[in-house]
C-alpha positions in Angstrom: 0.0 0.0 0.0 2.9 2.1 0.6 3.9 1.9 -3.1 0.5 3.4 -4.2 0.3 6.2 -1.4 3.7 7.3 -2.9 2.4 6.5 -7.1 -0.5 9.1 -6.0 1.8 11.3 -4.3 3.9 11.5 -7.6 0.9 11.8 -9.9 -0.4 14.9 -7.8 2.9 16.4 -8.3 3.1 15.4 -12.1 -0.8 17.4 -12.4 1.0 20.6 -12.0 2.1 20.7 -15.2 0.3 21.5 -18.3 -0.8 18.3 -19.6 -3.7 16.7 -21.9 -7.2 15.6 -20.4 -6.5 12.7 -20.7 -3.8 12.5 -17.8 -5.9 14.2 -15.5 -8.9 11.2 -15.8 -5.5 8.9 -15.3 -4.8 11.2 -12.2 -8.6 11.1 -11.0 -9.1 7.3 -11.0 -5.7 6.9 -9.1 -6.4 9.4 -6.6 -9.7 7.9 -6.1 -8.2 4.4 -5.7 -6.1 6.1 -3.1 -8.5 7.9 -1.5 -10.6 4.5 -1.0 -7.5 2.1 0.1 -6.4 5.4 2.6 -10.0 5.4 3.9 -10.3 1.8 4.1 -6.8 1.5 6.0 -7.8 4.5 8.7 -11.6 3.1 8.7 -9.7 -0.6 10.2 -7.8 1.8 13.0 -10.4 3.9 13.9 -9.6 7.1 12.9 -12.7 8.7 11.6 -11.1 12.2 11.1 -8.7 10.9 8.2 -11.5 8.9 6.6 -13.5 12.3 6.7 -11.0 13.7 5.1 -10.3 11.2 2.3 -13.8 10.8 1.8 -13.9 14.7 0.8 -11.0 14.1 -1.5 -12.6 10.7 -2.7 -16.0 13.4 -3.8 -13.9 15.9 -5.2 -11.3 13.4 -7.4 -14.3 10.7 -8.7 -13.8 10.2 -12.2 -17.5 9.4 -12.5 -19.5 12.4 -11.4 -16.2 15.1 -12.0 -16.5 18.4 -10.4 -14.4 21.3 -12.5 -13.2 24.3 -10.9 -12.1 25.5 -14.4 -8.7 27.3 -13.2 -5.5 25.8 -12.7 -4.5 28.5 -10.0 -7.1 26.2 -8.3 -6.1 23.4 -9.0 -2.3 23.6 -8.3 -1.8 24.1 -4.1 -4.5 21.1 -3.6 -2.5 18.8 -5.9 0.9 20.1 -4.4 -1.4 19.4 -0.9 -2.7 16.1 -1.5 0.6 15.2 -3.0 2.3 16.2 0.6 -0.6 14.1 2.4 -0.7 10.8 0.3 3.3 11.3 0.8 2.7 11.4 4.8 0.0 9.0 5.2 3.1 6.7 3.1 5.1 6.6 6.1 3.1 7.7 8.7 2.9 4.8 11.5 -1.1 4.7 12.9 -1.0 5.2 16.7 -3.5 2.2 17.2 -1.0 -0.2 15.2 1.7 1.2 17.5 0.2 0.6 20.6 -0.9 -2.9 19.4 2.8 -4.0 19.2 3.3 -2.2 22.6 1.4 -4.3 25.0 2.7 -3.5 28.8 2.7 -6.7 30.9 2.2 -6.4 34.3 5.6 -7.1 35.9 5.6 -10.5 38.3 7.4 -10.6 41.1 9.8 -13.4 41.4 9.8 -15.3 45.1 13.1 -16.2 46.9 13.2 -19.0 49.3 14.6 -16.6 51.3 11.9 -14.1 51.5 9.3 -16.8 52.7 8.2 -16.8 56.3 8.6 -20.3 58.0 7.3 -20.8 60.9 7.7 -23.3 63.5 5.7 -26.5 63.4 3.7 -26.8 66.4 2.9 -29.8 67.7 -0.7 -31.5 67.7 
């Protein structure tokens, strides 16, 4: 997944440039594919605010249903942006899988023979 995150990160950077239509529906089906593996991987961990997030980009990016904004000046600090992010979420560790590897066992405390109490027998 990491090898996509930085393919999308890439693309966004490529869109800067002047290039045919044709790139950008390339560039909209694999930020969308992104966009749903991202939200998919932060949807398992439980981070809602990312999958928020994604899912916005996932609306604006579709190749289906496209939404134009008609000026590149528009256009070029959210691609340079979402370039940045798909390149963070790349090698950005999720807290919850962090803590998963992290599980504190309680400590047990090891006996000595010679901490043990003996007392005397008594007789009966």
């Amino acid at each position: 997944m990491k090898f996509l995150f930085i393919f999308c990160s890439v693309c966004c950077f490529i869109a800067v440039l002047n290039l045919p239509a044709t790139y950008y529906l390339f560039f909209r089906m694999v930020v969308s594919i992104g966009s749903i593996l991202a939200i998919y991987n932060f949807l398992k961990y439980g981070n809602y605010y990312w999958v928020v997030f994604f899912a916005i980009i996932l609306i604006l990016f579709n190749p289906l249903f496209p939404i134009y904004l008609y000026r590149k000046s528009i256009w070029i600090p959210m691609d340079v942006a979402l370039g940045m992010l798909f390149l963070l979420i790349a090698f950005l560790k999720i807290k919850k899988e962090i803590k998963k590897d992290m599980v504190i066992t309680p400590a047990t405390q090891k006996a000595y023979t010679r901490d043990r109490i003996i007392l005397p027998k008594t007789k009966n």
